[in-house]
Z-matrix of the N, CA and C atoms (Angstrom, degrees):
N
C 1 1.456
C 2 1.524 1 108.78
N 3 1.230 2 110.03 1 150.35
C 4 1.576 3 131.24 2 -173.53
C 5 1.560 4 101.85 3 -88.35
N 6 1.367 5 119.37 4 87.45
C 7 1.789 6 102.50 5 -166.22
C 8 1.921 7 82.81 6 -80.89
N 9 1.207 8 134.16 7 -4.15
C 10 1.523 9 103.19 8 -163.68
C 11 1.552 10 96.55 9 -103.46
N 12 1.373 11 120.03 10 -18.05
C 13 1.178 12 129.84 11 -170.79
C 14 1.612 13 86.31 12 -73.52
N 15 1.126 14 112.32 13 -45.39
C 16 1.695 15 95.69 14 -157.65
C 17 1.737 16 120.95 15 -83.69
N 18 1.705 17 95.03 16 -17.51
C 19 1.443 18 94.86 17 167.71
C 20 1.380 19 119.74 18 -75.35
N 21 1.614 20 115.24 19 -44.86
C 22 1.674 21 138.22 20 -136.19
C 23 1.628 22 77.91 21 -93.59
N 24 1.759 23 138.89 22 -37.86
C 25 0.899 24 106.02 23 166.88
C 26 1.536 25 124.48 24 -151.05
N 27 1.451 26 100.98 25 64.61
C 28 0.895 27 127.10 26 104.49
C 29 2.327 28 79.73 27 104.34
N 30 1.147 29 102.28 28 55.14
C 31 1.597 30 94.57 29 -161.49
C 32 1.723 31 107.61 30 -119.67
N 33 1.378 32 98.73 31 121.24
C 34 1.414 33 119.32 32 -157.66
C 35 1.606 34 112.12 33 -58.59
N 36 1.322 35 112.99 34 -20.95
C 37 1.095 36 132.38 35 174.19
C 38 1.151 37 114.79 36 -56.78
N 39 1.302 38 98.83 37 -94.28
C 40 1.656 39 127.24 38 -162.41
C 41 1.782 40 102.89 39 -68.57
N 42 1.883 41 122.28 40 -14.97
C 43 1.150 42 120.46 41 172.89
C 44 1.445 43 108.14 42 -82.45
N 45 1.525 44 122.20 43 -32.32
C 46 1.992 45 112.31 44 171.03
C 47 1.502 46 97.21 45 -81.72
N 48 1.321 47 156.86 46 -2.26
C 49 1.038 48 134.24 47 138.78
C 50 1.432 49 120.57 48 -54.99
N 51 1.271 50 134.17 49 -51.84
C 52 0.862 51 123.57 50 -178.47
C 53 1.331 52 123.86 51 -77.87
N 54 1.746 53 134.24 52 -33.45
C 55 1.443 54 118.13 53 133.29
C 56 1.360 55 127.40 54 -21.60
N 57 1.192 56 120.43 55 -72.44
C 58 1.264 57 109.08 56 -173.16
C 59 1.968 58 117.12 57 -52.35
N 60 0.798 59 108.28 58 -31.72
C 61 1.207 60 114.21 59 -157.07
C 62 2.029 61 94.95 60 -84.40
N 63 1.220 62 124.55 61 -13.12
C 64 1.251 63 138.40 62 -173.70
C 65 1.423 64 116.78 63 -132.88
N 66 1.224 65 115.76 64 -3.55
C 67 1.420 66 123.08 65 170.29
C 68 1.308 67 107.86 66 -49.44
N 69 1.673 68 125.32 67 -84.84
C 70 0.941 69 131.71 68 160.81
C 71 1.328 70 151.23 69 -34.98
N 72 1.395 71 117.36 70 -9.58
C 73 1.661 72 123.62 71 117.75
C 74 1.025 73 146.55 72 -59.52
N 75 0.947 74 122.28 73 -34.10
C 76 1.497 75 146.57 74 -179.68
C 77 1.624 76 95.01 75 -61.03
N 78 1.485 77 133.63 76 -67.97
C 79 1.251 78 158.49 77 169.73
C 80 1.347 79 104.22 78 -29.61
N 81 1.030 80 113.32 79 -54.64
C 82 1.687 81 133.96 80 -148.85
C 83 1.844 82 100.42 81 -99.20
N 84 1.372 83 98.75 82 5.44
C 85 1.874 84 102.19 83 -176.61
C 86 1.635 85 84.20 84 -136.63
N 87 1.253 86 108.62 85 -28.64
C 88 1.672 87 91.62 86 -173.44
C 89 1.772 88 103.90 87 -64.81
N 90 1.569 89 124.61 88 -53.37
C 91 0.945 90 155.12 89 153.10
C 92 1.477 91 116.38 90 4.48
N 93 1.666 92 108.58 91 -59.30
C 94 1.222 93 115.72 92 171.06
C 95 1.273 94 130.67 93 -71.83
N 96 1.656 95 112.75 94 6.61
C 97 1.514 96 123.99 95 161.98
C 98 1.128 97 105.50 96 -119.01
N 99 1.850 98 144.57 97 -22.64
C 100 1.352 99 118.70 98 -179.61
C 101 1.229 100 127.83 99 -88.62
N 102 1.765 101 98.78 100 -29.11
C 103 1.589 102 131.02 101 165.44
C 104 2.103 103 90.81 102 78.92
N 105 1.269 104 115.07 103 36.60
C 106 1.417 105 129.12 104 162.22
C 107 1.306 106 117.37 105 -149.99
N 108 1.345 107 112.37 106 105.62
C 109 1.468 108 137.43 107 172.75
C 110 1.874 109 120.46 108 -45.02
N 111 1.152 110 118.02 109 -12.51
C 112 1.447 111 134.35 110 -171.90
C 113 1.707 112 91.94 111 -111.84
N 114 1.410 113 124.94 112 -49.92
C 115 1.543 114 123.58 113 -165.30
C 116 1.986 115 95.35 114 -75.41
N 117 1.209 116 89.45 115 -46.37
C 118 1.585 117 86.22 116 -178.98
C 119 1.676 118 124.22 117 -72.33
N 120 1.201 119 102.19 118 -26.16
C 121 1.455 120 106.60 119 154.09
C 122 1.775 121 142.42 120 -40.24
N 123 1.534 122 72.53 121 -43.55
C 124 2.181 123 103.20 122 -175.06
C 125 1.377 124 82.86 123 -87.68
N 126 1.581 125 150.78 124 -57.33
C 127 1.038 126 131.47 125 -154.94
C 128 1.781 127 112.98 126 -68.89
N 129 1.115 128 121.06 127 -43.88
C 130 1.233 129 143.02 128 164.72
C 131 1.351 130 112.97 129 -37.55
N 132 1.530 131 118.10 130 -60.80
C 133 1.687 132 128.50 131 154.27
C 134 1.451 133 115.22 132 -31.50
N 135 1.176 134 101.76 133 -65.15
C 136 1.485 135 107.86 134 179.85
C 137 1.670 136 110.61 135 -69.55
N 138 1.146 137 108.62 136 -39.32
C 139 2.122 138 84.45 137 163.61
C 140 1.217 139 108.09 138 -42.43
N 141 1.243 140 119.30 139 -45.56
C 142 1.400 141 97.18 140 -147.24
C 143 1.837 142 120.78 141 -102.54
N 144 1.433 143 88.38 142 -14.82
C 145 1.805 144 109.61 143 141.62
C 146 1.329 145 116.68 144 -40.07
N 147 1.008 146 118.63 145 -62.39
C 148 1.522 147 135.14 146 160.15
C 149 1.438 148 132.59 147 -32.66
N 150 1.366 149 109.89 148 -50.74
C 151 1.625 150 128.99 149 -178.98
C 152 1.647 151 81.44 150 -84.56
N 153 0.842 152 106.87 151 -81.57
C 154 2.121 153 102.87 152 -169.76
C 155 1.716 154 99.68 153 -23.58
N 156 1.267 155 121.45 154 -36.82
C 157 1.385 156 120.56 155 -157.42
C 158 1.805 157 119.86 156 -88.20
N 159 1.416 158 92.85 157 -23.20
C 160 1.584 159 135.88 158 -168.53
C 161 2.070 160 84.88 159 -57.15
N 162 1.621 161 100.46 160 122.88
C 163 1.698 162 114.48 161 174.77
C 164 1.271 163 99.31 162 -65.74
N 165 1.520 164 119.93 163 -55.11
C 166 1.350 165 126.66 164 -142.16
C 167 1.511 166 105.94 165 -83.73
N 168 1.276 167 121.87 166 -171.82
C 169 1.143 168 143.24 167 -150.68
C 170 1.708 169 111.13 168 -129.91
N 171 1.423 170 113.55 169 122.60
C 172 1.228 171 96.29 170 -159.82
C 173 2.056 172 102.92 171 -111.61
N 174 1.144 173 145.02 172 153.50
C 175 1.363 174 140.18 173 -146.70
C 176 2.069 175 94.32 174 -120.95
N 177 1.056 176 103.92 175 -15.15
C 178 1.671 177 95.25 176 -172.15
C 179 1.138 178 95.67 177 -151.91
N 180 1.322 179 122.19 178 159.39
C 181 1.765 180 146.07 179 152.12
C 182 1.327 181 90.09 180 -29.69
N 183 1.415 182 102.59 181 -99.62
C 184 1.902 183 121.21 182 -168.64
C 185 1.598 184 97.75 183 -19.82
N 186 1.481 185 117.03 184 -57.00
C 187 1.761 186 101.70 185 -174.80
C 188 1.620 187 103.35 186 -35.82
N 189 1.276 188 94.76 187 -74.54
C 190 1.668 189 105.80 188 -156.97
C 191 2.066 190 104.35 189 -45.16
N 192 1.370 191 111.24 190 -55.88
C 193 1.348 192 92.00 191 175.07
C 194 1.392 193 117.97 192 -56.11
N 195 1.362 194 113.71 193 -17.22
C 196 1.977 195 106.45 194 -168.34
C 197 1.549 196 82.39 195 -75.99
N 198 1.153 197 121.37 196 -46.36
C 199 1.686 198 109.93 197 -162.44
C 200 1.836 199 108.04 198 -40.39
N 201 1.455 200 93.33 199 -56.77
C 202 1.540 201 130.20 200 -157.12
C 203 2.054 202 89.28 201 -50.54
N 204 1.741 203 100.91 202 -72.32
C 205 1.362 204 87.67 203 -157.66
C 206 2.318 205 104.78 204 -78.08
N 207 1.446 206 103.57 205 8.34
C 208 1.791 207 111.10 206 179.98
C 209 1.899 208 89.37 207 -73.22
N 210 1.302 209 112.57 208 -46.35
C 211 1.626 210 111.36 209 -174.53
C 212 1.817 211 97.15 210 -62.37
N 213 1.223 212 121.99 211 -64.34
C 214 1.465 213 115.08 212 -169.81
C 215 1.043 214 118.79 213 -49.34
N 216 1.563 215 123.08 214 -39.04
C 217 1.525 216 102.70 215 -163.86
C 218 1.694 217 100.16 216 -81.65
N 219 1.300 218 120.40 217 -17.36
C 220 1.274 219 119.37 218 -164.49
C 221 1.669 220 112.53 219 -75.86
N 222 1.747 221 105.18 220 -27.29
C 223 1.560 222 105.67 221 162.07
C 224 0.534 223 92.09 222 -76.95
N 225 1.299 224 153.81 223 -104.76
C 226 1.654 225 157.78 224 -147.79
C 227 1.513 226 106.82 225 -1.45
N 228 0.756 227 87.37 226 -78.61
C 229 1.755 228 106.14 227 174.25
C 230 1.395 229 110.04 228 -52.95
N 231 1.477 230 120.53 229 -27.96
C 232 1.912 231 98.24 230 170.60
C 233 1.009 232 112.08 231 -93.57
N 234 1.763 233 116.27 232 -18.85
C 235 1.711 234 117.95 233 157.80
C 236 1.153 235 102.06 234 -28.06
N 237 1.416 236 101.08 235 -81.71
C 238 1.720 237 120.54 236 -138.01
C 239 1.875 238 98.55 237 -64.38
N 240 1.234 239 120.15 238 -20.39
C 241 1.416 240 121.79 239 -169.24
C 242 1.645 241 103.83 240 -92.38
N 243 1.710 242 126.19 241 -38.88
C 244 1.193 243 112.32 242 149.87
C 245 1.234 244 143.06 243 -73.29
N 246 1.129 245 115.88 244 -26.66
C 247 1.573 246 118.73 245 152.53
C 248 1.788 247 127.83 246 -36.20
N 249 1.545 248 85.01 247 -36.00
C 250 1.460 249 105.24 248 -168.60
C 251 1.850 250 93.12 249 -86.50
N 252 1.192 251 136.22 250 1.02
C 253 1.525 252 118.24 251 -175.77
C 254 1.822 253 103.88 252 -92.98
């Protein structure tokens, strides 16, 4: 699979392949900061809402996952910090 082809432009295909195929990591790392399988789920969604949404143009794999898990931990973390008020 073309991960740059499918982000950079933007291809419906080869981008639910690659969700699917990374969903369930994403989940499973969000997880280990919300400690809820449904909250970490939606956060994970929304990475990748995000990357689909993303203007720019990305040059490597590693970008696009750094993007992917730089968005998770950063909800994660406002989860886990509003949850916590």
């Amino acid at each position: 699979m073309d991960l740059i082809a499918a982000v950079n432009k933007k291809d419906y295909k080869l981008f639910g392949a690659f969700f699917r195929e990374n969903f369930p990591f994403l989940v499973m790392f969000a997880d280990k900061y919300v400690h809820d399988m449904d909250m970490a789920a939606d956060i994970a969604q929304e990475a990748f809402i995000q990357l689909w949404r993303f203007e720019g143009e990305f040059v490597s794999p590693e970008k696009v996952k750094g993007f992917l898990y730089t968005r998770l931990k950063k909800w994660t973390l406002t989860s886990t910090w509003t949850r916590a008020q």
